[in-house]
N, C-alpha and C positions, 0 to 999 in steps of 0.2 A: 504494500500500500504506500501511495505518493504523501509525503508530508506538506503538507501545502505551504505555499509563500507567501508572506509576508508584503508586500508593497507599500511604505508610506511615503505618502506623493506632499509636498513642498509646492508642486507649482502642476498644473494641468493645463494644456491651452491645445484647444481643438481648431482647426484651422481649414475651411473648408475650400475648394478648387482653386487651392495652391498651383500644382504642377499644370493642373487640365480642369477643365468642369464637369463635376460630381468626383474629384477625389477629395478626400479626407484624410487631415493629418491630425496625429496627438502627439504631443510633444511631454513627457513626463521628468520633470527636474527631480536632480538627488536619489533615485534608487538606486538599492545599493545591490539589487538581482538585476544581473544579465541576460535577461531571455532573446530570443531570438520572434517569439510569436506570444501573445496574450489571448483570453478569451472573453467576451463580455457578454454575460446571458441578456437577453432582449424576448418582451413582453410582459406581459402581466406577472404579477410575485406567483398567485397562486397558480397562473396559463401560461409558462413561458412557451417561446415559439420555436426559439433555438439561440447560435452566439454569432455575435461578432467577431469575425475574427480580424487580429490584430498583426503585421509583421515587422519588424525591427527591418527599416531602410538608411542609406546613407550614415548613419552615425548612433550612438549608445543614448538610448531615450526619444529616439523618431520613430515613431511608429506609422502607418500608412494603413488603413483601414482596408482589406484584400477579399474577404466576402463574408456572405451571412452561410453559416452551416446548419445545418438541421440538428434537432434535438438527437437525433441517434446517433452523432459524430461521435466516433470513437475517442475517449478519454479528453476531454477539451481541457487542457493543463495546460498554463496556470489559468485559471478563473479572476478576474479583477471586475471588484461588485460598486456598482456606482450606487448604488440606495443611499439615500440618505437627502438632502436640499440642494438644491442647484442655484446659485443667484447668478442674476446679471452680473455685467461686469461692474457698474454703479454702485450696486449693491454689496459687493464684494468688497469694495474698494475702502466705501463708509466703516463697513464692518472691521476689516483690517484697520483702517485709524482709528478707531473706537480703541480697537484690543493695542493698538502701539500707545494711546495715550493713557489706560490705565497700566500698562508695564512700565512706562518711565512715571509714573506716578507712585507706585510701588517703589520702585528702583530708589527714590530719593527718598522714601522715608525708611526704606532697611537696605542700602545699599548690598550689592551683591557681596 
């Protein structure tokens, strides 16, 4: 049995008809696994449909989005789960200055 990976991703930025129109790229900063291909389940939690699949092009953390596989694709390893809130990039942005002005907030009253 595969022991599963781990991914914690720093920075995500999907980047759509980059090379040509309708490709898709993801870009993942700071992992510290080298894969060569990812899988991204796609559909409903309780319906999924099948994965994305993902393959490492031109350099470590570009990925290039290569096709959708069916649920019965043999072993889809590693699995990377998007669940969770997705913001704009606005939204993201606000958030992120929120959280950097209470860490130097912190910071100056129990210095590290």
């Amino acid at each position: 049995m595969r022991q599963g990976i781990f991914m914690k991703l720093e920075t995500l930025v999907l980047i759509e008809d980059r090379l040509h129109p309708g490709s898709t790229q993801i870009y993942l900063e700071h992992i510290k696994e080298d894969v060569p291909e990812f899988f991204v389940p796609v559909g409903d939690y309780n319906k999924p449909i099948g994965y994305l699949k993902f393959k490492n092009i031109a350099k470590k953390g570009c990925f290039e989005l290569s096709s959708l596989e069916s649920l019965d694709y043999p072993n889809p390893h590693p699995q990377f789960s998007l669940t969770g809130v997705l913001y704009s990039r606005q939204a993201a942005l606000e958030a992120h200055h929120a959280i950097s002005a209470y860490q130097q907030a912190i910071n100056q009253i129990d210095p590290p």
